[in-house]
Structures are given as C-alpha cells and as structure tokens.
N, C-alpha and C positions, 0 to 999 in steps of 0.2 A: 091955239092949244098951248097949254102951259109946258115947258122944257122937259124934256126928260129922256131917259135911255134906256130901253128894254134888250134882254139878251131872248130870243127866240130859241125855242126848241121843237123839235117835230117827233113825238115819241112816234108816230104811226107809221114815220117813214125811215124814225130808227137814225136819225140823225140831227147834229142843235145846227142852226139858222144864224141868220146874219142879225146885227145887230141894228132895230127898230129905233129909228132918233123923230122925236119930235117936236116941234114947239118952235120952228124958221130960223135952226142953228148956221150957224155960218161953219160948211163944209171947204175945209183947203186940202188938195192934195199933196205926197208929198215934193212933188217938182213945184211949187208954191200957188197954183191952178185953183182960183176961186170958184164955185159952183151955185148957181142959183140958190137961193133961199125957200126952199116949200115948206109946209107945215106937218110933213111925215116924209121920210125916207127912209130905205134897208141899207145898210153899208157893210160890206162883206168883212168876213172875220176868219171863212176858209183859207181865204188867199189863190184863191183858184177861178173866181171872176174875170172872163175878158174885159168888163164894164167897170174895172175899181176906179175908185174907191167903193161905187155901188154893187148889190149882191145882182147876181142874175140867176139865181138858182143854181148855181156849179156844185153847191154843198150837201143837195141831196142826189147826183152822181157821183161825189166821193164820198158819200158816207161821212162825212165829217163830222165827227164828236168830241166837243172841248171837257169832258169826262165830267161834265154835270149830269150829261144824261145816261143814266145807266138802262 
C-alpha cells in the first residue's frame, strides 16, 4: 500500500478514532522501541490505550472527540 495517514471518526458511536497509518511506516515509541513494519496499523490519538502507541478501542469509552466531529 502506498503511505498515508487517515484520522478516523465514529459519528454513530459519537466519538473520532485513532489515527489509521498505512503503507509499512516505521513506527518508534517514544522510549526509542522500534515496532514491526505492517502495511495498516490504528495508533492511538486518545491517549487512554493500555497498548500505545496502538489504539485498543479506549476512545469509544471515553467518548473522545478531537472537535472535528460535531
């Protein structure tokens, strides 16, 4: 897949998503923790993930809304 970065949003469940990366970016956390290379991954953008830098779905239990979605 060719690179790219989508921001997800859930209007149904009333809350926006983790951030959609694709295209075998090279993911570092920030303790400097390199992470396998796939061709799609969700990376958490609530900050409320036990699994960061990846989303686990935490964001549609906090209702989190980065005020794009109204």
């Amino acid at each position: 897949m060719p690179p790219s970065i989508g921001i997800v949003e859930d209007p149904p469940l009333g809350c926006s998503g983790p951030l959609w990366v694709r295209g075998e970016i090279t993911i570092e956390s920030e303790d400097g923790t390199h992470y396998e290379k796939r061709n799609r991954v969700t990376l958490c953008r609530c900050g409320a993930s036990s699994n960061k830098p990846f989303c686990n779905g935490s964001h549609a239990s906090i209702k989190f809304n980065d005020g794009i979605l109204k």
